[in-house]
N, C-alpha and C positions, 0 to 999 in steps of 0.2 A: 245316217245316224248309227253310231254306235250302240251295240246292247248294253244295257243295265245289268250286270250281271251277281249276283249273290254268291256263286258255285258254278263251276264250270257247265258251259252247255254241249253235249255232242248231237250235230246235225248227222243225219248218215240218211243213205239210200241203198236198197237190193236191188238185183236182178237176179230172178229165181228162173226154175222151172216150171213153172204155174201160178194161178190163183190161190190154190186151195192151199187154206196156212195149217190144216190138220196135215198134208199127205205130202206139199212139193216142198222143195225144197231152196237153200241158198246158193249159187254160181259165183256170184260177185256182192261186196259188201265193201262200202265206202263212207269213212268214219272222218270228221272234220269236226275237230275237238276245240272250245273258245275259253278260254281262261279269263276270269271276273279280272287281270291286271292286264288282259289284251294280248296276252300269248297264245299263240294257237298251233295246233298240232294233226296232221293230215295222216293216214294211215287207207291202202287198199289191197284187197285182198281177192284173189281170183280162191274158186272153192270149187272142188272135186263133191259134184252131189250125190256119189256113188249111188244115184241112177239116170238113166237118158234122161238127155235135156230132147223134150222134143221139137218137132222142126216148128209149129207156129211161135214159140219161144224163141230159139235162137234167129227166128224171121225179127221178133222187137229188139232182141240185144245185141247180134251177133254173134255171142259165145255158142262155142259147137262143144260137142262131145270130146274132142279130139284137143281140143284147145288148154279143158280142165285137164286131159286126164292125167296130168301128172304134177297137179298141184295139189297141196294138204286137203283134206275132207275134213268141214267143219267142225267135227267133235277137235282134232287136233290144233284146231285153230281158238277153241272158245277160249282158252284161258288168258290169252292175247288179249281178242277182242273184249271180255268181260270188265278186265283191266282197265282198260279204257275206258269203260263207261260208265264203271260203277260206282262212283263219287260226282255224276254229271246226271245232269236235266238232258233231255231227247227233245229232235225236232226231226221234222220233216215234212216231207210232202204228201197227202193221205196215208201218214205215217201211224195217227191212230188205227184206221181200218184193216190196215196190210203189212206196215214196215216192223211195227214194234211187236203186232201179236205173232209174224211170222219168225223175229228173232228169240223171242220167246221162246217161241216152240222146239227152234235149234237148240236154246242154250240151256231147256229142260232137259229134250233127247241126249245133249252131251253131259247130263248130270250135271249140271254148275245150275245152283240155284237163282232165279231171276223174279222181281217180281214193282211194281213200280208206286213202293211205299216208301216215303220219304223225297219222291222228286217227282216233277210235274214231267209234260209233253204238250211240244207245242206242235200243231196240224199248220202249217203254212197253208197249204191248200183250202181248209177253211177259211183261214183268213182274205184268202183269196176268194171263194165262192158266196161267202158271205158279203164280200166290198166289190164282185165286179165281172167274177165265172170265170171258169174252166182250165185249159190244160196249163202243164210247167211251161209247154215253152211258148206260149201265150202271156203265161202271167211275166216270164222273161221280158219278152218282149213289149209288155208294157209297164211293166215297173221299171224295167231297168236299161230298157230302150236298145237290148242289143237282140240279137238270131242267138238260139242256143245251140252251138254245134257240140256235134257230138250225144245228141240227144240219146238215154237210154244206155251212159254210157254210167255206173255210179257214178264214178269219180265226179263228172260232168254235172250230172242234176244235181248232186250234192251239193257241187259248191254255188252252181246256180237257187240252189233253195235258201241259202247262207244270205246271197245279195239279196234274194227275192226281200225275205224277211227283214232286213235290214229298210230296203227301200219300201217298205209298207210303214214304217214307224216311220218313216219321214214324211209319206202323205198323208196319213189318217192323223187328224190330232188329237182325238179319240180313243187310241191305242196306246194305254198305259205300257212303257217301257221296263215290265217288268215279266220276270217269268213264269210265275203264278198264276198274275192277273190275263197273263195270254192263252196259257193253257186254261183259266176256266173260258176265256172267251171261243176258242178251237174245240172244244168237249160236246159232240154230239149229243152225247144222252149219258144217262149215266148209269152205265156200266159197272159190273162189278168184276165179270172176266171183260180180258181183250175182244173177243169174237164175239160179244152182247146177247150170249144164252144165259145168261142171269143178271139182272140189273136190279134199281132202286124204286122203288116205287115213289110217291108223295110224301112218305111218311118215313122214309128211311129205310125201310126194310127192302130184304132181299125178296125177288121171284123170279119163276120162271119166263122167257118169252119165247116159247115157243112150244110146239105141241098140245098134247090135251091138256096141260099143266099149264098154260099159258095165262101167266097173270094171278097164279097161284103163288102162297109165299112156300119158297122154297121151305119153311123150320115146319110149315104142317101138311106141304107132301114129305117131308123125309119121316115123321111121325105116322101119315096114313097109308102110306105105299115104300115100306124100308126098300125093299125092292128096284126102285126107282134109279137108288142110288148107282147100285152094283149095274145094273144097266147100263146107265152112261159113260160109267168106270173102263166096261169092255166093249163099248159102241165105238166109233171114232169120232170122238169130240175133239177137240182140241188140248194137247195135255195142261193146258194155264187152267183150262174151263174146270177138269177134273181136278186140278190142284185147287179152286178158289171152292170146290164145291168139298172135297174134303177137309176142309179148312171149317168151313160152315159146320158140319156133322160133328168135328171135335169141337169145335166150340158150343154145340148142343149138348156134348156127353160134358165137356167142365161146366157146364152150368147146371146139370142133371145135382153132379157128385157133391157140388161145395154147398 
């Protein structure tokens, strides 16, 4: 089954330096762009992370130190990449959790403003673990009945998340073919940053989830402990986290002043 599409959708996968979407960084980014008239557009990009990739890393992808080092380093790349994506819906594979907060965080670091209002995201891999469990190349191999070679490679899962998600809308009847309706069905919880250190409560408001403030709304810690702020400012959060949380505070002070 073909996607329903309203606005182009781009599928993409990383291979970083790590887990940690505040500190590691991109190696490899692979962008597979679908056009609502059925055009589609492939783009990949090896990245200079200007620091060590270390070895239990290039043990999952491959890429060595020696391999990037004379390819562009992402700041010089984002203006490419943001190109690409910035009139388009996101997919991928645990791509809310890891794919889109760690792009994020690239394309804050390289000053190009990112932020994912006005387009949805759709998690494949929830759809996946929600209808049946676990890895890409598992879910490959049963949706779409082939071996995924090349595993770990972007290019590879990339275009293997493209068929995955295609052949889920062909089994489930259930699965509204639209992009909206997928991403509210892929949406773990709801988040207010990428990295789920401030979310919604029941009632729409923002809080904290984590720490002593945990389950506090963030407008009456920033009122009882101003303090709190300028903390997480120069802790290592994630820069989206500090971006959605200064966002909050100005929109405290305009609603102070009018």
């Amino acid at each position: 089954m073909e996607l329903k599409l309203t606005r182009p959708i781009c599928f993409f996968d990383l291979e970083t330096t790590g887990i940690e979407v505040a500190k590691d960084r991109i190696v490899e980014i692979s962008i597979f762009k679908v056009f609502p008239n059925g055009n589609k557009e492939s783009k990949t990009w090896l990245v200079n992370p200007t620091i060590p990739i270390p070895p239990f890393a290039t043990a999952v992808h491959g890429i060595t130190n020696e391999k990037v080092a004379n390819e562009p380093t992402f700041k010089e790349l984002a203006s490419q990449i943001h190109a690409m994506i910035k009139d388009s819906d996101l997919a991928g594979f645990n791509s809310d959790r890891f794919d889109i907060p760690l792009l994020a965080e690239e394309l804050l670091r390289a000053e190009v403003d990112f932020d994912m209002k006005n387009r949805v995201s759709v998690d494949v891999q929830t759809i996946f673990h929600k209808k049946e469990e676990r890895t890409l190349s598992a879910a490959y191999k049963f949706y779409c009945n082939q071996s995924l070679e090349n595993a770990h490679s972007a290019e590879a899962d990339t275009m293997a998340t493209y068929e995955i998600l295609k052949a889920q809308l062909d089994r489930y009847e259930d699965l509204d073919n639209d992009m909206k309706t997928l991403s509210e069905f892929t949406t773990r919880k709801k988040s207010v940053d990428f990295a789920g250190f401030i979310a919604l409560n029941n009632e729409g408001q923002e809080i904290f989830t984590f720490g002593k403030h945990k389950g506090a709304l963030v407008d009456e810690v920033l009122d009882k402990e101003p303090g709190y702020f300028g903390w997480i400012q120069n802790a290592e959060f994630p820069l989206y986290t500090k971006k959605v949380l200064t966002g909050i505070k100005l929109r405290k002070l305009n609603n102070k002043f009018n």
